[in-house]
CHARMM internal coordinates of N, CA and C (Angstrom, degrees):
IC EDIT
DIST 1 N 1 CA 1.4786
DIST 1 CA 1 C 1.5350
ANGL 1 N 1 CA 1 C 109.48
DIST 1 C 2 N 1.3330
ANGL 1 CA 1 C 2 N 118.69
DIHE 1 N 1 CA 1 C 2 N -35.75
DIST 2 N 2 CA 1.1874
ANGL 1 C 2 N 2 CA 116.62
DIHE 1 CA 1 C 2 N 2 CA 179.40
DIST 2 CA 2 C 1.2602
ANGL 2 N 2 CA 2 C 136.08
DIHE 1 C 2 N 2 CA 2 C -81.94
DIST 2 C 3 N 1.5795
ANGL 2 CA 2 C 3 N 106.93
DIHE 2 N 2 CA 2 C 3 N -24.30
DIST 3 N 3 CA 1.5151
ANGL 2 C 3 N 3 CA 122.04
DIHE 2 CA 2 C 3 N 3 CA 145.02
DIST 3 CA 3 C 1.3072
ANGL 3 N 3 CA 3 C 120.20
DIHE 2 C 3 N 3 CA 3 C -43.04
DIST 3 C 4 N 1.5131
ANGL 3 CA 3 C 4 N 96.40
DIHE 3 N 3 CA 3 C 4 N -68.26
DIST 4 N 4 CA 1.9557
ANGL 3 C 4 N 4 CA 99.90
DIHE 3 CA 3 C 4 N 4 CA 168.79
DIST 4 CA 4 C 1.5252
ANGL 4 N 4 CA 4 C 113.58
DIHE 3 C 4 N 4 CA 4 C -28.90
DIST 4 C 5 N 1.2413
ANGL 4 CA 4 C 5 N 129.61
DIHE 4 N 4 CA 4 C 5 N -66.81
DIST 5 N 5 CA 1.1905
ANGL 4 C 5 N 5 CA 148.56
DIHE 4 CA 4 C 5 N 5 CA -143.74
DIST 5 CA 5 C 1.6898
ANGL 5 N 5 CA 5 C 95.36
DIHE 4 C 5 N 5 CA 5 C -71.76
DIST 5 C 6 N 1.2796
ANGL 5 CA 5 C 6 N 112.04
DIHE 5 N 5 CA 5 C 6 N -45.92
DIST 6 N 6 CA 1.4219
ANGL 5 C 6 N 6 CA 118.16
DIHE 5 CA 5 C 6 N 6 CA -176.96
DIST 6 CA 6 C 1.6127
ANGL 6 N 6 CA 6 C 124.49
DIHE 5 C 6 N 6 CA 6 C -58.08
DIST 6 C 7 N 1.9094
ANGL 6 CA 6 C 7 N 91.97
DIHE 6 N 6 CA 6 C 7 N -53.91
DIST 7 N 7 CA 1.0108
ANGL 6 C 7 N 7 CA 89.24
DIHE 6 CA 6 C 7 N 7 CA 164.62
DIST 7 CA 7 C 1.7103
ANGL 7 N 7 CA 7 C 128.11
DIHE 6 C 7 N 7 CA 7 C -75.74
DIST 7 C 8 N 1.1104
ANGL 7 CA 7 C 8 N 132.09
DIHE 7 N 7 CA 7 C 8 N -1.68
DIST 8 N 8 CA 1.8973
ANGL 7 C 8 N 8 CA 112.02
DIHE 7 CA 7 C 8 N 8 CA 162.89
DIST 8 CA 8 C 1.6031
ANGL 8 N 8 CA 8 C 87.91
DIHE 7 C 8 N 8 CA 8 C -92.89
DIST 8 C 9 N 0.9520
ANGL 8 CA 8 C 9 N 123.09
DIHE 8 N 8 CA 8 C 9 N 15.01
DIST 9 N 9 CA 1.5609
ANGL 8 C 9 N 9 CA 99.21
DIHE 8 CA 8 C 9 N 9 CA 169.91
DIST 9 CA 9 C 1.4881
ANGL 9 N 9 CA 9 C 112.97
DIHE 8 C 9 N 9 CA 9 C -88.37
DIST 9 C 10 N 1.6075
ANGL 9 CA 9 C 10 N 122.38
DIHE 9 N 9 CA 9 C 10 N -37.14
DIST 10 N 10 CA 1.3551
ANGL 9 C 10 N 10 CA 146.17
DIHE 9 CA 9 C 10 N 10 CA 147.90
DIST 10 CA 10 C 1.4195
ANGL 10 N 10 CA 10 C 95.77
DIHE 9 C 10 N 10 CA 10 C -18.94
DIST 10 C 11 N 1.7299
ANGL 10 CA 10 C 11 N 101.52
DIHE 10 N 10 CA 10 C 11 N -101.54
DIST 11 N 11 CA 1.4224
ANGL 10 C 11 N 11 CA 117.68
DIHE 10 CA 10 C 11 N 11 CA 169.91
DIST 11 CA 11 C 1.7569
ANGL 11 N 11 CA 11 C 117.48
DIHE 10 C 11 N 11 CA 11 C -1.12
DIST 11 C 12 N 1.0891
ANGL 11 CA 11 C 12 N 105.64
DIHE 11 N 11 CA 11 C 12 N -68.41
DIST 12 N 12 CA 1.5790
ANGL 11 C 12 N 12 CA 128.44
DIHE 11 CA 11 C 12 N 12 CA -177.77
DIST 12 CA 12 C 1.6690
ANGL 12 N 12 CA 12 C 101.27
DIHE 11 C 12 N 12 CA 12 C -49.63
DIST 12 C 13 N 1.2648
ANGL 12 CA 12 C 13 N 114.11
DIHE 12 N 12 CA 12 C 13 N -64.59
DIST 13 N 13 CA 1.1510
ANGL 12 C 13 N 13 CA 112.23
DIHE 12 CA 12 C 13 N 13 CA 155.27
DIST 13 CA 13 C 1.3585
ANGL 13 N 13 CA 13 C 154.18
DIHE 12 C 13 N 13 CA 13 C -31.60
DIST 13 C 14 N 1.1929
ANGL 13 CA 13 C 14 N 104.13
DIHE 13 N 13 CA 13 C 14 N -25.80
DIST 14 N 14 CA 2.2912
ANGL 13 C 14 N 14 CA 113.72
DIHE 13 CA 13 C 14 N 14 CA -169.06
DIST 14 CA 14 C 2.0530
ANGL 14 N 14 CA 14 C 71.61
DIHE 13 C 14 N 14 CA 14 C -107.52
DIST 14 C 15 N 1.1317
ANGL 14 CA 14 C 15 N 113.09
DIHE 14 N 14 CA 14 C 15 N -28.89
DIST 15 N 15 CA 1.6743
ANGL 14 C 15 N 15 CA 112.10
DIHE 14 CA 14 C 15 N 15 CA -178.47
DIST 15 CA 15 C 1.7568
ANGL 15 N 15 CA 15 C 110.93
DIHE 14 C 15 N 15 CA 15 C -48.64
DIST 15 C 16 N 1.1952
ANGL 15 CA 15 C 16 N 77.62
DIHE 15 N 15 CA 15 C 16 N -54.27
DIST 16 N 16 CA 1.9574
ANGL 15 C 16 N 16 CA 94.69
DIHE 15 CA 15 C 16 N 16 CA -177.90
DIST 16 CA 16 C 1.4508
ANGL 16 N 16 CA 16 C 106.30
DIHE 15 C 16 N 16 CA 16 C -65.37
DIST 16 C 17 N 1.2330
ANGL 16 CA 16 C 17 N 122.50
DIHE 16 N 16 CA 16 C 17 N -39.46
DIST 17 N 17 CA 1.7315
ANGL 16 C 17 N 17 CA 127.17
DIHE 16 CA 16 C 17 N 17 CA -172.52
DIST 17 CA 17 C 1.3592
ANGL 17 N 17 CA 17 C 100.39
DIHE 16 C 17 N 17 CA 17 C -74.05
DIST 17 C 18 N 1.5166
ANGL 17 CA 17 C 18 N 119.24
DIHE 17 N 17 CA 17 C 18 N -24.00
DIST 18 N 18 CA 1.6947
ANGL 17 C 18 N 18 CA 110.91
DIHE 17 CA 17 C 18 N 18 CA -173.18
DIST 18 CA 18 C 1.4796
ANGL 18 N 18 CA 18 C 107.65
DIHE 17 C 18 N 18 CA 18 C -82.60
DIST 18 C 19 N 1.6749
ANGL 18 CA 18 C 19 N 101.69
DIHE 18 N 18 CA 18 C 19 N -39.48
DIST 19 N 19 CA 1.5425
ANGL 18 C 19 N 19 CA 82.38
DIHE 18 CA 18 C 19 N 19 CA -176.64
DIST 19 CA 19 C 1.3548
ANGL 19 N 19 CA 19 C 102.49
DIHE 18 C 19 N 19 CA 19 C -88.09
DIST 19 C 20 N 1.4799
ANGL 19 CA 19 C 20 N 145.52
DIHE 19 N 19 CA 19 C 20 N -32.06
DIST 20 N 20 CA 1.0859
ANGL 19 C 20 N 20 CA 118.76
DIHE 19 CA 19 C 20 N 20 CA 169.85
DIST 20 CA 20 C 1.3965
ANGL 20 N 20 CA 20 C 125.61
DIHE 19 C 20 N 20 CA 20 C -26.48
DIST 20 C 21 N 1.2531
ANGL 20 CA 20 C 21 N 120.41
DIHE 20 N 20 CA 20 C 21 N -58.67
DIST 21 N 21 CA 1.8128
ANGL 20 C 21 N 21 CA 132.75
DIHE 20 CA 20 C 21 N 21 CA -173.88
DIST 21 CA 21 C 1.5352
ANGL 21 N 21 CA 21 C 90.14
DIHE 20 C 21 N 21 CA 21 C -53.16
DIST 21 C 22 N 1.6903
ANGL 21 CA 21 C 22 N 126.96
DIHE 21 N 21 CA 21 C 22 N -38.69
DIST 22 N 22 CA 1.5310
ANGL 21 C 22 N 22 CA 109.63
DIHE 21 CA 21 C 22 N 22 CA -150.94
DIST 22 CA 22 C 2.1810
ANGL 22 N 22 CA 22 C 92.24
DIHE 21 C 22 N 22 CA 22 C -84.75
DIST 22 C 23 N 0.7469
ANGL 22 CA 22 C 23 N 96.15
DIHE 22 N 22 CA 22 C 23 N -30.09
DIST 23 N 23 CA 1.7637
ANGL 22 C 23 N 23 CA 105.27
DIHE 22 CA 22 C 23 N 23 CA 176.56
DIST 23 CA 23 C 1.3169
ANGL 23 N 23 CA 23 C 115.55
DIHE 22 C 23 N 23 CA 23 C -74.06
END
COOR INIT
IC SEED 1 N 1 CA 1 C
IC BUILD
């Protein structure tokens, strides 16, 4: 579960860098 959790936290992350770059 905690793997899970990590990884969309990753995920969540390159998320934030995309829209950052698009803003």
């Amino acid at each position: 579960e905690f793997i899970k959790y990590h990884c969309s936290k990753d995920e969540i992350n390159d998320l934030s860098k995309m829209i950052e770059r698009w803003l």
